[in-house]
C-alpha positions in Angstrom: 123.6 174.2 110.3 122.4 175.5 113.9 123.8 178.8 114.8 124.4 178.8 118.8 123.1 181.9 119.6 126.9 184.6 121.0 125.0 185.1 124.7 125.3 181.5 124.9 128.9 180.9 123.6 130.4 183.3 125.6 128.5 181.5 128.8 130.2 178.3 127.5 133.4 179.6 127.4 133.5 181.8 130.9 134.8 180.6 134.0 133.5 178.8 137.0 132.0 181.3 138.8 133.2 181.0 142.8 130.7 179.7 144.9 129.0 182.4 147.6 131.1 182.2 150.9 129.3 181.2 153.7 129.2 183.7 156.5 129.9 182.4 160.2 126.6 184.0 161.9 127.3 186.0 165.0 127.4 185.7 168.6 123.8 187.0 168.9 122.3 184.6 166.7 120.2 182.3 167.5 121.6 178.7 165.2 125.0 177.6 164.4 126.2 178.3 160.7 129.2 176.8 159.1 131.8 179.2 157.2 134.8 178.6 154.6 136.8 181.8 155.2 140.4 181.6 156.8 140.8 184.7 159.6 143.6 187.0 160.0 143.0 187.7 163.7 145.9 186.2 166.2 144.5 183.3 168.2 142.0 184.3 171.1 139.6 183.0 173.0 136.1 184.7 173.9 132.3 183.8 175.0 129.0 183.6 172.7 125.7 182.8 174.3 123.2 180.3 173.2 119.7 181.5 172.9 118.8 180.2 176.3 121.6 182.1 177.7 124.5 179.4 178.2 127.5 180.5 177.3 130.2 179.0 174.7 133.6 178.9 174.5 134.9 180.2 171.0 138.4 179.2 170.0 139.6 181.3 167.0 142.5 179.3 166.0 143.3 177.6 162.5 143.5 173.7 164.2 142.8 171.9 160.7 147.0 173.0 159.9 148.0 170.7 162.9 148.2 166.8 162.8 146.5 165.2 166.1 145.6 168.8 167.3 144.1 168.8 170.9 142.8 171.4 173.9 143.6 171.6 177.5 142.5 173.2 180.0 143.1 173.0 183.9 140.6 174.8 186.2 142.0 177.6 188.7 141.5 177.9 192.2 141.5 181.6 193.4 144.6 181.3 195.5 146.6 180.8 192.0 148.3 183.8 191.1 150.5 182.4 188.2 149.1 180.2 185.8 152.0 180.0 183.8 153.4 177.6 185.9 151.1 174.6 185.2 151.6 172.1 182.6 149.6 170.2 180.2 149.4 166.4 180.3 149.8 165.9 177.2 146.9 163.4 176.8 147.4 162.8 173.3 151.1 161.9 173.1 150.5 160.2 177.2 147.2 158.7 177.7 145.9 158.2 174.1 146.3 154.4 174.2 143.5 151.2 173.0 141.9 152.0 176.4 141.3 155.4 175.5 139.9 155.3 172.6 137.5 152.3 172.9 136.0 154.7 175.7 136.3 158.0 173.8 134.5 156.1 170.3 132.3 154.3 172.5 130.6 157.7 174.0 130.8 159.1 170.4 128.7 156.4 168.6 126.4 156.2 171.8 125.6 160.1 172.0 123.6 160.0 168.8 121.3 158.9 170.2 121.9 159.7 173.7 124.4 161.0 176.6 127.1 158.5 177.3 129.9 158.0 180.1 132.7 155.9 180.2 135.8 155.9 182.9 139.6 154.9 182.8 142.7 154.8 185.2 146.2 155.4 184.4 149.2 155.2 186.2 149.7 153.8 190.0 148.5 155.6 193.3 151.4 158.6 193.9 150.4 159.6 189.8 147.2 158.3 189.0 144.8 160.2 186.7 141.3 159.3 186.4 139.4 159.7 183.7 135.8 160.5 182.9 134.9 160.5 179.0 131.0 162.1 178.2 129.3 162.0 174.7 126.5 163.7 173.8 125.3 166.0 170.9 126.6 169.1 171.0 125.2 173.0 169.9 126.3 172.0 166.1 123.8 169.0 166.6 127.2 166.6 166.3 127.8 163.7 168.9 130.8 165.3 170.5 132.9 164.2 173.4 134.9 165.7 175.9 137.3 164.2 178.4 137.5 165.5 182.0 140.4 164.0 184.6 142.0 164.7 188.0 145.3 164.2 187.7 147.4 163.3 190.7 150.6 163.8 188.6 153.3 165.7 190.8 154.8 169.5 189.9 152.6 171.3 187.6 151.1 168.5 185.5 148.3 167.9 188.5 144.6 169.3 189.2 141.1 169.1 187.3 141.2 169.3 183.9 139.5 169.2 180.6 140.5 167.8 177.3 138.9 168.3 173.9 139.7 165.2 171.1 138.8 164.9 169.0 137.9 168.3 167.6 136.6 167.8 164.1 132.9 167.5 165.8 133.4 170.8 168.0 134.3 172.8 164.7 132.6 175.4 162.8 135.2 176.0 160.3 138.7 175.4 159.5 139.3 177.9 162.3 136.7 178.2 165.1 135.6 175.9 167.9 132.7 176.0 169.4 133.3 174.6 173.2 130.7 173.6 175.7 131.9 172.7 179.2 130.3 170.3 181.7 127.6 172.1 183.2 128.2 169.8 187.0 131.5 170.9 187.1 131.5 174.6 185.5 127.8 175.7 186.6 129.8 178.6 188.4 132.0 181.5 186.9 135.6 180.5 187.0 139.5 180.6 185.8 141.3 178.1 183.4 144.6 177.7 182.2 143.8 176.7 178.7 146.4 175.1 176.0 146.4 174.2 172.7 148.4 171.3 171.4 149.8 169.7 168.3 151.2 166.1 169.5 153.5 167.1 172.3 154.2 171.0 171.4 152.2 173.6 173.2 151.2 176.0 170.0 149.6 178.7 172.0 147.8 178.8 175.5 145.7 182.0 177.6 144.6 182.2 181.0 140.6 182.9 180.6 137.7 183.8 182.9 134.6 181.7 182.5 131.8 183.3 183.2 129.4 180.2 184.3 126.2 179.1 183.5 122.6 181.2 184.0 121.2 180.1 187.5 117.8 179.0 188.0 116.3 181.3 190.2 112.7 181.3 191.8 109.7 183.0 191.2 108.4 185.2 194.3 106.6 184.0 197.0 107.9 180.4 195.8 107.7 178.2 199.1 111.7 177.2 200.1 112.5 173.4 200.3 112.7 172.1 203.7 115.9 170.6 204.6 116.2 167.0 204.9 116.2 165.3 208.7 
């Protein structure tokens, strides 16, 4: 009979041993990495910076708990002194009809390979919101999409806006987001009012300061475009 040697039996009958965690690199790195560990921190919002300087919005929030979770955000002009008094539109429970998401799926399959636009209308002149859906791959390398509308919607449902959905493809873990906005619209530094849905309840929302993207700015003794006649 074959003896089994006692190192080996008592490796047999050990436990699993856990898997390494994952650590979630840090702002300052220079590649995304993906990480399994829950945080204790309160939901916030804050800014990393992609090596060639753009800037990120990081959502610390743990969105897998929520069913049909979504982001909002409405852009602020200066003259708004209270944010709190705008409104999200709800886009999910609203505007998240077969129209919506042929265009929303459409720009998702299209951005792997590349960018991808698609538009919609709702509602009639006095509350129309239009509609402007953009795919395209992402900092995680993910065809992600993003949703940005003017909404003509009277009271405090109305002005530019932004709306992340879905987020699977804009997370890092079970509790970070990784947000990039539209460079056209957000080139310059900024105030949003920004919520965070599930369905039709508002879970949490800040007021946040976006600081815009790097400019472009000329080498010296560079000759100055001529303006058009």
């Amino acid at each position: 009979m074959t003896h089994i040697p006692l190192l080996l039996l008592a490796l047999l009958a050990a436990p699993d041993a856990p898997a390494p965690t994952q650590q979630l690199l840090p702002p300052q790195a220079t590649s995304p990495g993906p990480a399994v560990a829950e945080t204790s921190q309160p939901a916030h919002l804050s800014i990393m910076r992609q090596p060639n300087g753009a800037p990120i919005l990081v959502v610390k929030y743990p969105w897998r708990q929520h069913r049909h979770a979504s982001l909002e955000m409405r852009l602020l002009e200066d003259d708004h002194r209270d944010p709190s008094v705008w409104k999200p539109i709800f886009f999910v429970g609203n505007f998240l009809n077969d129209e919506a998401l042929k265009a929303i799926y459409y720009c998702q399959d299209a951005a792997n390979n590349l960018p991808a636009k698609a538009t919609f209308t709702k509602g009639t002149e006095k509350e129309k919101v239009d509609f402007e859906v953009a795919g395209r791959r992402n900092f995680l390398d993910r065809p992600a999409v993003v949703t940005a509308c003017e909404s003509k919607l009277e009271g405090p449902r109305g002005g530019t806006r932004l709306i992340y959905w879905p987020l699977e493809d804009w997370a890092v873990n079970r509790d970070t987001l990784w947000l990039e906005l539209p460079k056209k619209e957000y080139s310059k530094p900024c105030r949003f009012r920004v919520w965070f849905l599930r369905d039709d309840d508002i879970v949490w929302s800040e007021t946040f300061a976006w600081p815009g993207y790097p400019q472009k700015s000329e080498p010296p003794g560079a000759p100055k475009a001529k303006p058009a006649p």
